[in-house]
PyMOL Python script that loads the backbone (N, CA, C, O; Angstrom):
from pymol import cmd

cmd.read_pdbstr("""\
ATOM      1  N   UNK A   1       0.815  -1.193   0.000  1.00  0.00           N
ATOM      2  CA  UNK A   1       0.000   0.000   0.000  1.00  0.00           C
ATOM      3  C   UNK A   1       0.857   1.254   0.000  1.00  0.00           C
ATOM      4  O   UNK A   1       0.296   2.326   0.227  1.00  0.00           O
ATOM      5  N   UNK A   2       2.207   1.220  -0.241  1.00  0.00           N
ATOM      6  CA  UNK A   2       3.056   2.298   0.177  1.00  0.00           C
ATOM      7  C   UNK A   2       2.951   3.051  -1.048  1.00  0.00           C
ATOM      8  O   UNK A   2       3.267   4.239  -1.123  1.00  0.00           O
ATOM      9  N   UNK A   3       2.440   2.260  -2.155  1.00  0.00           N
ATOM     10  CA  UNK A   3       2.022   3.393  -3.298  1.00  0.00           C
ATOM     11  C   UNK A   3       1.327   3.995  -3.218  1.00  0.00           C
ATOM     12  O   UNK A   3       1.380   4.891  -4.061  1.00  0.00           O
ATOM     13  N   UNK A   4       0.455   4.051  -2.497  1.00  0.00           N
ATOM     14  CA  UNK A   4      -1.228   4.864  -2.929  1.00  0.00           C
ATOM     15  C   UNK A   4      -0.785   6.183  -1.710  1.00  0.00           C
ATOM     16  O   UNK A   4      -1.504   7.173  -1.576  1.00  0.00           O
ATOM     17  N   UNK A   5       0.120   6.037  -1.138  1.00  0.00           N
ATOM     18  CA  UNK A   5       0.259   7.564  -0.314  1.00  0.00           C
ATOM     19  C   UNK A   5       0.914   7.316   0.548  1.00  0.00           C
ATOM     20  O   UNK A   5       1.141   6.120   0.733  1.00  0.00           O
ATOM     21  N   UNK A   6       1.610   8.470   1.612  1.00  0.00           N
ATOM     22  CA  UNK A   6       1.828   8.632   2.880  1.00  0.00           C
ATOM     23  C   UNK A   6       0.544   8.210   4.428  1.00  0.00           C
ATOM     24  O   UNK A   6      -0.682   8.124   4.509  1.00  0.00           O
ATOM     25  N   UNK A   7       1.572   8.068   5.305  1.00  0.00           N
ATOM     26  CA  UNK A   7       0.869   7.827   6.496  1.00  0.00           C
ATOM     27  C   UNK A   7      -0.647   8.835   6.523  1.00  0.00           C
ATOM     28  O   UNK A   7      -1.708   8.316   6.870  1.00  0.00           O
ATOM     29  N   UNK A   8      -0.584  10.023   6.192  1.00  0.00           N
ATOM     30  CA  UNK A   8      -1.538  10.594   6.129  1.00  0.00           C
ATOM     31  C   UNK A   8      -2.712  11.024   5.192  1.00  0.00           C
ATOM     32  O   UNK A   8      -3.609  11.865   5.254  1.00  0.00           O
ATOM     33  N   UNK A   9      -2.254   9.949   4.177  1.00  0.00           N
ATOM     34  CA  UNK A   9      -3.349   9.888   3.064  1.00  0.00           C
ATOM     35  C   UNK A   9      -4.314   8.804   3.745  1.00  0.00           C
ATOM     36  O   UNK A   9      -3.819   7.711   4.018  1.00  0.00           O
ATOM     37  N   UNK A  10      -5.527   9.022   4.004  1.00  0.00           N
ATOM     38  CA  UNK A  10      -7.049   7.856   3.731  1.00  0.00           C
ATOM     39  C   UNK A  10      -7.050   7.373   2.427  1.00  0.00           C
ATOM     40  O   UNK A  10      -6.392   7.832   1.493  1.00  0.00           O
ATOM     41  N   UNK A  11      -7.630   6.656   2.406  1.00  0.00           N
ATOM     42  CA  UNK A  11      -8.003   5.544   1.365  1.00  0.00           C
ATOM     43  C   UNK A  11      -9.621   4.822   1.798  1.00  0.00           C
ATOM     44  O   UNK A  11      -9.975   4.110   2.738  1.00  0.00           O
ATOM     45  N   UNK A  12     -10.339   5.399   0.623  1.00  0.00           N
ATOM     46  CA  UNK A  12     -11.712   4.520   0.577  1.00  0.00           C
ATOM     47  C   UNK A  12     -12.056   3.809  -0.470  1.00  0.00           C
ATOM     48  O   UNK A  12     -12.127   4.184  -1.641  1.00  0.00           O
ATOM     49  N   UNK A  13     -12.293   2.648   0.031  1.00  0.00           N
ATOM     50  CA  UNK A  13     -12.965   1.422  -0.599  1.00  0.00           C
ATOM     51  C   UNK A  13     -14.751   1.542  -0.922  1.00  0.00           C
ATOM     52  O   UNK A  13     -15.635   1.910  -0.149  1.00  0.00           O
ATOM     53  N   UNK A  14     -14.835   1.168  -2.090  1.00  0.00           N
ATOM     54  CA  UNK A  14     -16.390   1.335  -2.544  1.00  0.00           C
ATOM     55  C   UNK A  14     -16.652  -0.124  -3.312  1.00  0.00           C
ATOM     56  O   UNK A  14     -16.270  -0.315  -4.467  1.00  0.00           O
ATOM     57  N   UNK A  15     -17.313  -1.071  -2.564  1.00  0.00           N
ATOM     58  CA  UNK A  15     -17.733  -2.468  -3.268  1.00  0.00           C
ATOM     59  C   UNK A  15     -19.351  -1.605  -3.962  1.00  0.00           C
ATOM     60  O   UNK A  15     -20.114  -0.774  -3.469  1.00  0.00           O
ATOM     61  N   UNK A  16     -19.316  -2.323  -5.293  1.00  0.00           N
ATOM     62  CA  UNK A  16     -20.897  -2.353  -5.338  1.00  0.00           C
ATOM     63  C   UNK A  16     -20.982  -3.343  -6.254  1.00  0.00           C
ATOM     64  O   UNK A  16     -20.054  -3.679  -6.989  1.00  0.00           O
ATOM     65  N   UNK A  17     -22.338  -3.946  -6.234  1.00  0.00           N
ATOM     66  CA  UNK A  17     -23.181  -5.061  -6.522  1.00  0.00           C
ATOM     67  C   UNK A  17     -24.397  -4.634  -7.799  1.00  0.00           C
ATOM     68  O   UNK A  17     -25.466  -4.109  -7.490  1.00  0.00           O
ATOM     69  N   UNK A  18     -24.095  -4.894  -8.967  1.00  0.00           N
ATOM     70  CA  UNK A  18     -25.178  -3.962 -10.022  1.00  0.00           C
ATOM     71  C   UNK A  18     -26.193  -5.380  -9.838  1.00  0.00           C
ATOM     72  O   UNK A  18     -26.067  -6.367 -10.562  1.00  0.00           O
ATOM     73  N   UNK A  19     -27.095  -5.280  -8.856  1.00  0.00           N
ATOM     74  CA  UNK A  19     -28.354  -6.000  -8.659  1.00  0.00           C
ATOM     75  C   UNK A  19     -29.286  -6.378 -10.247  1.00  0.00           C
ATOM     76  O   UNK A  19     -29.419  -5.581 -11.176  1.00  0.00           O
ATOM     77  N   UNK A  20     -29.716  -7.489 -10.208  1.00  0.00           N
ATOM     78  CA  UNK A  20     -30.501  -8.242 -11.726  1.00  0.00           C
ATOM     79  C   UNK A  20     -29.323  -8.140 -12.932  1.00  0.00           C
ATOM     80  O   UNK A  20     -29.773  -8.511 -14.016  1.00  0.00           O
ATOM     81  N   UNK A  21     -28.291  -7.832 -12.963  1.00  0.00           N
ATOM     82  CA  UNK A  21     -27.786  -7.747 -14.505  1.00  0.00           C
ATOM     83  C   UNK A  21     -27.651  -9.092 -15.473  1.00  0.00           C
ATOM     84  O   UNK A  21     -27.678  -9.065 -16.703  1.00  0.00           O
ATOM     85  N   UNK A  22     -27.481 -10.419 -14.539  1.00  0.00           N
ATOM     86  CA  UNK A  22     -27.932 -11.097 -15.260  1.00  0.00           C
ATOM     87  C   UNK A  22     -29.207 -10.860 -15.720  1.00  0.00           C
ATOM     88  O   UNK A  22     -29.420 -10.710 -16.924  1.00  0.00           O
ATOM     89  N   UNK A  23     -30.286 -10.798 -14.696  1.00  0.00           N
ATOM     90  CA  UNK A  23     -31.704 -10.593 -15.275  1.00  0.00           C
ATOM     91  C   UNK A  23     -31.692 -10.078 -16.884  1.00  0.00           C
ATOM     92  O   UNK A  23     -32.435 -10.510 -17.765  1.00  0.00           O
ATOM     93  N   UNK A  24     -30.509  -8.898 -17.056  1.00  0.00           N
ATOM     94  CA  UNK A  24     -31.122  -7.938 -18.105  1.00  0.00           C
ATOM     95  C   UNK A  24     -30.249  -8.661 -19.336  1.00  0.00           C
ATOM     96  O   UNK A  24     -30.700  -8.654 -20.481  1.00  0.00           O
ATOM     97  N   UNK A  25     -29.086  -9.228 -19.045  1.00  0.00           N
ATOM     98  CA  UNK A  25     -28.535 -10.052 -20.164  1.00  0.00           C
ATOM     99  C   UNK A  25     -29.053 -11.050 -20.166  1.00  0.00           C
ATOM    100  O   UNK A  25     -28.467 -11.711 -21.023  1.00  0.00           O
ATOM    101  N   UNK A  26     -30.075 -11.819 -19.595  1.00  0.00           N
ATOM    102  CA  UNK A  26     -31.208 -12.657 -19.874  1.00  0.00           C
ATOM    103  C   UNK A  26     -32.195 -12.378 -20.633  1.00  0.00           C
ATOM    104  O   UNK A  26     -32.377 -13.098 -21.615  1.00  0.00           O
ATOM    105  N   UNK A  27     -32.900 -11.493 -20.428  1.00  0.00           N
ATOM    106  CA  UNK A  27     -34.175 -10.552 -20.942  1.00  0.00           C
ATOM    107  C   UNK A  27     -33.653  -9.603 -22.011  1.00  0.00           C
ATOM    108  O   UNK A  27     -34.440  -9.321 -22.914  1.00  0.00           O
ATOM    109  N   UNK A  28     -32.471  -9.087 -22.031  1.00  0.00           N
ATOM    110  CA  UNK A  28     -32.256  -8.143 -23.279  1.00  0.00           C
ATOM    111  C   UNK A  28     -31.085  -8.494 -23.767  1.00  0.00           C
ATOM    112  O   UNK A  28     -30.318  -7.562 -24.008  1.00  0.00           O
ATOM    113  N   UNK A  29     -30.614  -9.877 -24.047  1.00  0.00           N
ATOM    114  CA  UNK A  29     -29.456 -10.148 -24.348  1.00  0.00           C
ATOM    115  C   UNK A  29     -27.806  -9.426 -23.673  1.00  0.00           C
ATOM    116  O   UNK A  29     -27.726  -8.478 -22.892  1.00  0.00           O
ATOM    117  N   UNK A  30     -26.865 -10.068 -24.153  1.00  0.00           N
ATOM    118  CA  UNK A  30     -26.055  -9.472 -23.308  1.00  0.00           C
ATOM    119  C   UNK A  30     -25.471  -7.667 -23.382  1.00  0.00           C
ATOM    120  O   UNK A  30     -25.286  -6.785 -22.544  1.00  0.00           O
ATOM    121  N   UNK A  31     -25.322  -7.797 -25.030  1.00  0.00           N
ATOM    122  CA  UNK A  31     -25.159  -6.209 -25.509  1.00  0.00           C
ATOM    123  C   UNK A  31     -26.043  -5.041 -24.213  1.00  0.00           C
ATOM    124  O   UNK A  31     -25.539  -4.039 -23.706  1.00  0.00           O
ATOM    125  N   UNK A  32     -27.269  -5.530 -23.988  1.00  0.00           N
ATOM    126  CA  UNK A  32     -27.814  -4.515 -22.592  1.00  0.00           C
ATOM    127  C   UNK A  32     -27.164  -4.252 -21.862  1.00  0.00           C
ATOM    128  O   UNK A  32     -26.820  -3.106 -21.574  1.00  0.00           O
ATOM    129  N   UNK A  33     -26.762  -5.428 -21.279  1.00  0.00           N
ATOM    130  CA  UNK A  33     -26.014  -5.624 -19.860  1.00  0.00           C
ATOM    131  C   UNK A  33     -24.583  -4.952 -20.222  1.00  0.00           C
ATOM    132  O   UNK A  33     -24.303  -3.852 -19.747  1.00  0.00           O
ATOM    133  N   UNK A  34     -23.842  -5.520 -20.925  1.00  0.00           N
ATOM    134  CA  UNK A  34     -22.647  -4.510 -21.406  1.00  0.00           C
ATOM    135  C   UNK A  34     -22.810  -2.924 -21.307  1.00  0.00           C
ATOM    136  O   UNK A  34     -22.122  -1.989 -20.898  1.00  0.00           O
ATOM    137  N   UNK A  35     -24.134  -3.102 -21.919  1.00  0.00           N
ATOM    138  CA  UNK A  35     -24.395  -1.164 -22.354  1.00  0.00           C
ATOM    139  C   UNK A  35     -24.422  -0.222 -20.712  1.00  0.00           C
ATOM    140  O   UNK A  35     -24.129   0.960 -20.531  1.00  0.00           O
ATOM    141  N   UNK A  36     -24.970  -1.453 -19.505  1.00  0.00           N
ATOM    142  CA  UNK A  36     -25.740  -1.177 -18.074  1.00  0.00           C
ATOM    143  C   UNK A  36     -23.905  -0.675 -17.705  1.00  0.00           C
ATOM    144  O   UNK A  36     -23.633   0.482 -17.385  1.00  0.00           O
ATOM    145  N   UNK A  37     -22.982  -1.618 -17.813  1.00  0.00           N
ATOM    146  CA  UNK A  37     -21.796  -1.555 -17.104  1.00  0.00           C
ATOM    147  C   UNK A  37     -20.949  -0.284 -17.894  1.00  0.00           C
ATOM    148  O   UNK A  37     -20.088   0.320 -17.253  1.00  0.00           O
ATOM    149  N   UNK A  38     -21.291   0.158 -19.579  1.00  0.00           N
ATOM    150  CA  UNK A  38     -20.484   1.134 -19.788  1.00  0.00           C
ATOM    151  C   UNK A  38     -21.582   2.119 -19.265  1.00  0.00           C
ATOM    152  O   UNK A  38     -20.826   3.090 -19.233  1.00  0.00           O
ATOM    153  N   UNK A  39     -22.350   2.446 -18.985  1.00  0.00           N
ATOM    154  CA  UNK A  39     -23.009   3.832 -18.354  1.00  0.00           C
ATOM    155  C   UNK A  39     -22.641   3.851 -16.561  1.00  0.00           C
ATOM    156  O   UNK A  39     -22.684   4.804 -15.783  1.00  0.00           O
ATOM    157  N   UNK A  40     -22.292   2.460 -16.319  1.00  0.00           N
ATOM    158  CA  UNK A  40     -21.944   2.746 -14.779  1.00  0.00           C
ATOM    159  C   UNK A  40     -20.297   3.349 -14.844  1.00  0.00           C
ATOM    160  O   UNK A  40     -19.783   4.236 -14.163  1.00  0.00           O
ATOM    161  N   UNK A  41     -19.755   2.575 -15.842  1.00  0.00           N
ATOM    162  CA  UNK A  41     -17.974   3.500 -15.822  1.00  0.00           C
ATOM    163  C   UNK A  41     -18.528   5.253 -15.940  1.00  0.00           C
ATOM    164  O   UNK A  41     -18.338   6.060 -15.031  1.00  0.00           O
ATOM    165  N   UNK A  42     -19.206   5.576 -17.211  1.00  0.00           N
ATOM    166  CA  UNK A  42     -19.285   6.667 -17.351  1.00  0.00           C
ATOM    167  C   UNK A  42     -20.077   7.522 -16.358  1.00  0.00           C
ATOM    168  O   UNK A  42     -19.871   8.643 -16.823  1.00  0.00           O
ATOM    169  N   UNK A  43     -20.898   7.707 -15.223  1.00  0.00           N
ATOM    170  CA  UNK A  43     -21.120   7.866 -14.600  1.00  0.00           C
ATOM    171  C   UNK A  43     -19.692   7.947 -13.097  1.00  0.00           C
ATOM    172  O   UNK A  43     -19.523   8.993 -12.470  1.00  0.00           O
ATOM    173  N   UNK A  44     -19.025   6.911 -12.860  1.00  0.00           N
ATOM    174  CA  UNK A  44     -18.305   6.746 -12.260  1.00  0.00           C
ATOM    175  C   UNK A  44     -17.008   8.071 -12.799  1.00  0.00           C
ATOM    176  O   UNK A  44     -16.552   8.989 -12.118  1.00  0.00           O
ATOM    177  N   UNK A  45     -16.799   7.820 -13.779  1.00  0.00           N
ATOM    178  CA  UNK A  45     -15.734   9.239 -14.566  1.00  0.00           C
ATOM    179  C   UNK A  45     -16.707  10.932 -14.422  1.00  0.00           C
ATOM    180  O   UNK A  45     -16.155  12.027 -14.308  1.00  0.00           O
ATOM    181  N   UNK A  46     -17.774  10.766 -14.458  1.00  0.00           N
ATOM    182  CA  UNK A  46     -18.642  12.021 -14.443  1.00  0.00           C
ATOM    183  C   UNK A  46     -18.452  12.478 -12.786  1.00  0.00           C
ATOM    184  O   UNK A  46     -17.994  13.563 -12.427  1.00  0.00           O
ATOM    185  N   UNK A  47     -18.774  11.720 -12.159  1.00  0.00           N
ATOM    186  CA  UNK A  47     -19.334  12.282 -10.905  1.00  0.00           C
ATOM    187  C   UNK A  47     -18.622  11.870  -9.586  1.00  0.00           C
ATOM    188  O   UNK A  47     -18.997  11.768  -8.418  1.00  0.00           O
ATOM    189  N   UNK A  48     -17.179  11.630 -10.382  1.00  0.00           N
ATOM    190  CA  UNK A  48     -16.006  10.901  -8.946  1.00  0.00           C
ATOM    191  C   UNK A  48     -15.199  11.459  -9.278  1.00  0.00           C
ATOM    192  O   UNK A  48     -15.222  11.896 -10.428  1.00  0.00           O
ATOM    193  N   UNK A  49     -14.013  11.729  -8.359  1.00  0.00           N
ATOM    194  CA  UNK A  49     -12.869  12.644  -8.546  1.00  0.00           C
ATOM    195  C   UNK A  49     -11.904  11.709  -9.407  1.00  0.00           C
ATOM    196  O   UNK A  49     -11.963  10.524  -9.734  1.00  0.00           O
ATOM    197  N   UNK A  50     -11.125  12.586  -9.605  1.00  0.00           N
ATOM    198  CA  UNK A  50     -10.073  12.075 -10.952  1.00  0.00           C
ATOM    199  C   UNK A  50      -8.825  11.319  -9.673  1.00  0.00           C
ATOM    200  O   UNK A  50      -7.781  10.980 -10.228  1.00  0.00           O
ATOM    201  N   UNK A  51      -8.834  11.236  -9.189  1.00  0.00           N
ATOM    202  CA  UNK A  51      -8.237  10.224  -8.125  1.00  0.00           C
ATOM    203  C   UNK A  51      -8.894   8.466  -7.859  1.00  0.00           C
ATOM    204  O   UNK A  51      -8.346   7.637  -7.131  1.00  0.00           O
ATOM    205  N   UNK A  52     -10.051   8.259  -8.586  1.00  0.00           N
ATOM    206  CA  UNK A  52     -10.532   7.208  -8.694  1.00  0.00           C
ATOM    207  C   UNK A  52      -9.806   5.908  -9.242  1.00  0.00           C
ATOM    208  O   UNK A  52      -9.095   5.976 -10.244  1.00  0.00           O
ATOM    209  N   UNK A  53     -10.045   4.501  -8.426  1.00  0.00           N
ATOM    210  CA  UNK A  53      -9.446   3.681  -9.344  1.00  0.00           C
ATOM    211  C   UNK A  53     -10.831   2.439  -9.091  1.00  0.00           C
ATOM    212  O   UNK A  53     -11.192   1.706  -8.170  1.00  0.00           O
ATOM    213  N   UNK A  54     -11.186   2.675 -10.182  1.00  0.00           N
ATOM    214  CA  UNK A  54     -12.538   1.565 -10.452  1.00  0.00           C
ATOM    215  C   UNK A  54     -12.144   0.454 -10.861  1.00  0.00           C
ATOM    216  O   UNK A  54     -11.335   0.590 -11.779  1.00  0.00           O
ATOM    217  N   UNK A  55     -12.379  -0.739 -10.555  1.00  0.00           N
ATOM    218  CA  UNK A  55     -12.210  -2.215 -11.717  1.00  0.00           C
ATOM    219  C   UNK A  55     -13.434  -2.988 -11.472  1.00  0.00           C
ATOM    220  O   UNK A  55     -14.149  -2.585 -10.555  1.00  0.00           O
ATOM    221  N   UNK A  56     -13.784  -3.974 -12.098  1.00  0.00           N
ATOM    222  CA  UNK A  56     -15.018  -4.693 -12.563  1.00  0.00           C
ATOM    223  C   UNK A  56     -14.509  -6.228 -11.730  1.00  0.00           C
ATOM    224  O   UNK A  56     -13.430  -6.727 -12.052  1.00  0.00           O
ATOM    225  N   UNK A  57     -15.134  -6.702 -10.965  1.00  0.00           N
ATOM    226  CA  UNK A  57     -14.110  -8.112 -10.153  1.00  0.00           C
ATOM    227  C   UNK A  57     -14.832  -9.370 -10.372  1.00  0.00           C
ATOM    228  O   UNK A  57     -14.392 -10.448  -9.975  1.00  0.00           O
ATOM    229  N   UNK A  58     -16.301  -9.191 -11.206  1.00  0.00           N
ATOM    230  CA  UNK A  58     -16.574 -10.458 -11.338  1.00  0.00           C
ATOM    231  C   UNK A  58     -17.979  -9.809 -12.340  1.00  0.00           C
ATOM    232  O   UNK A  58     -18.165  -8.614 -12.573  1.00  0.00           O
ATOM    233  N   UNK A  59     -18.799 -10.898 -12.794  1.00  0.00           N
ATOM    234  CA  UNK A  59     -20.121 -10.794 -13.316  1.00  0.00           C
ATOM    235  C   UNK A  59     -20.407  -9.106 -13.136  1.00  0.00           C
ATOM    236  O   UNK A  59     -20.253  -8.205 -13.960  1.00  0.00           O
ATOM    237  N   UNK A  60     -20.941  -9.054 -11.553  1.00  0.00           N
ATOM    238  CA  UNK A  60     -21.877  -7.276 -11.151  1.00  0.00           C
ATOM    239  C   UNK A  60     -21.408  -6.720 -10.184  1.00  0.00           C
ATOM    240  O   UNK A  60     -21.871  -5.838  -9.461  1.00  0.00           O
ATOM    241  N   UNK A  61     -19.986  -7.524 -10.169  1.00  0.00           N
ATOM    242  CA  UNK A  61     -18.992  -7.101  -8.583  1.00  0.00           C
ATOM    243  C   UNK A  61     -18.277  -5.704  -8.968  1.00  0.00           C
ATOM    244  O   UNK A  61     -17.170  -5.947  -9.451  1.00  0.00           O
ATOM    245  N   UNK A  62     -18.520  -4.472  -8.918  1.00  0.00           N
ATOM    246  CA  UNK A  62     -16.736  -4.114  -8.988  1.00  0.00           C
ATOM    247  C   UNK A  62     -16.603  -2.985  -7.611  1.00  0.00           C
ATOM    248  O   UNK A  62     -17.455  -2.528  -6.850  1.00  0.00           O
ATOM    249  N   UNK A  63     -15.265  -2.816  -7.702  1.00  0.00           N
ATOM    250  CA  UNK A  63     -14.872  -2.456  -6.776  1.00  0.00           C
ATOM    251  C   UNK A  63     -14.248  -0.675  -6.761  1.00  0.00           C
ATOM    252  O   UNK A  63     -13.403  -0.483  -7.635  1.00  0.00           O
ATOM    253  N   UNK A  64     -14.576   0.537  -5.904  1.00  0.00           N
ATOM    254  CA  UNK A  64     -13.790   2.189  -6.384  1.00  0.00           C
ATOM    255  C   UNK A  64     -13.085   2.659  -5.347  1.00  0.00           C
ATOM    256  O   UNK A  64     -13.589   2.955  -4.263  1.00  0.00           O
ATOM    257  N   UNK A  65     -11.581   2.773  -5.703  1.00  0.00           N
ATOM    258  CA  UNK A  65     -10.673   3.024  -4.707  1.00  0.00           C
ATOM    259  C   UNK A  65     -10.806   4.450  -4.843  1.00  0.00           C
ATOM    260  O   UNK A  65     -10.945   4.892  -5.983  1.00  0.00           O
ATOM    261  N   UNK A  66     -10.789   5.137  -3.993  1.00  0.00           N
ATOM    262  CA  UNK A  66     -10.817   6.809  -3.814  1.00  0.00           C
ATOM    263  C   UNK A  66      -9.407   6.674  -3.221  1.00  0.00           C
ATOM    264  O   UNK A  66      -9.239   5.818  -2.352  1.00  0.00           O
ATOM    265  N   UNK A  67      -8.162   7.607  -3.695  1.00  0.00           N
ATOM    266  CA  UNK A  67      -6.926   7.531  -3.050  1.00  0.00           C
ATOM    267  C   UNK A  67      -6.648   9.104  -2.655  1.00  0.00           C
ATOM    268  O   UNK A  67      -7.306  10.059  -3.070  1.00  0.00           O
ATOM    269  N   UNK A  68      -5.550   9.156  -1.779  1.00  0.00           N
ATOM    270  CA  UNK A  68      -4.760  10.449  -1.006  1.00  0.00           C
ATOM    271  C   UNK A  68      -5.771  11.465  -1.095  1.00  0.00           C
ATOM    272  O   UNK A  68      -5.800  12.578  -1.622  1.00  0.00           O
ATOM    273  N   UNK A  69      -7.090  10.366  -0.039  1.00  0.00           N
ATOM    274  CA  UNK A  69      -8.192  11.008   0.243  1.00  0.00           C
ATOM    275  C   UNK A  69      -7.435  11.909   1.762  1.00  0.00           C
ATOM    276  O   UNK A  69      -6.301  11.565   2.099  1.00  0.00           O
ATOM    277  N   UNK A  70      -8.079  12.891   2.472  1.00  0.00           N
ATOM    278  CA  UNK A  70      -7.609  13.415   3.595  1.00  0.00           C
ATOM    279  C   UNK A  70      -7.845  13.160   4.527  1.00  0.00           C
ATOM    280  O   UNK A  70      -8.826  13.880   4.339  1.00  0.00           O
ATOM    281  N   UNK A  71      -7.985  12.762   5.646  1.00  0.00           N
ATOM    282  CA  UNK A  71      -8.385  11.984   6.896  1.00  0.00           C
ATOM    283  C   UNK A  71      -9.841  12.544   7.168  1.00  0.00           C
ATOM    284  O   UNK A  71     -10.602  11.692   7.627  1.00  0.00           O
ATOM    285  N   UNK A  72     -10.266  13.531   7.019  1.00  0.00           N
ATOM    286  CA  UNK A  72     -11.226  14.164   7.380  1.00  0.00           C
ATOM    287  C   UNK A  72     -12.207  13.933   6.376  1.00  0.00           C
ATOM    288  O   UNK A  72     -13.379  14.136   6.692  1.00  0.00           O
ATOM    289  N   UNK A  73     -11.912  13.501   5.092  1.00  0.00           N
ATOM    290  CA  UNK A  73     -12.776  13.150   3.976  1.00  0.00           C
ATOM    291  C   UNK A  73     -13.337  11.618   4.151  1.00  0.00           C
ATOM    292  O   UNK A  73     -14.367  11.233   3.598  1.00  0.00           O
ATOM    293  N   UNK A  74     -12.420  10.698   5.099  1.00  0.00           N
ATOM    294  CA  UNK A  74     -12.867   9.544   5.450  1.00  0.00           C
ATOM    295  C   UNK A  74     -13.937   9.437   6.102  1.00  0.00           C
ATOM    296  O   UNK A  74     -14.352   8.326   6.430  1.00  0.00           O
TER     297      UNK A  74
END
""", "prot")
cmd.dss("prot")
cmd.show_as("cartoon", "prot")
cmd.util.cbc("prot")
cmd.orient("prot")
């Protein structure tokens, strides 16, 4: 972790879970579901600081590191 900052950088972790997406690559083929996960990146780039590190960890898993957040922002 000695990359992501000094003793006095925070660091927040953001799990989220995109609930039914099989459902919708069931029901609207997969191209939907693809389309569901590029509007969640783009959203994620719109409305999160440019310090973000997003990745995708499974099926509807992914995971958003917020880095050399400030202690007080934790």
């Amino acid at each position: 972790m000695g990359a992501l900052g000094g003793r006095d950088d925070a660091h927040q972790l953001i799990y989220f879970d995109l609930d039914n997406l099989q459902l919708v690559n069931d029901t609207f083929e997969r191209k939907a579901g693809d389309d569901v996960i590029t509007r969640f990146g783009q959203l994620i780039e719109e409305y999160l600081p440019k310090n973000v590190v997003a990745t995708r960890l499974a099926e509807d898993d992914f995971v958003i590191l917020l880095t050399h957040r400030s202690t007080d922002d934790a």
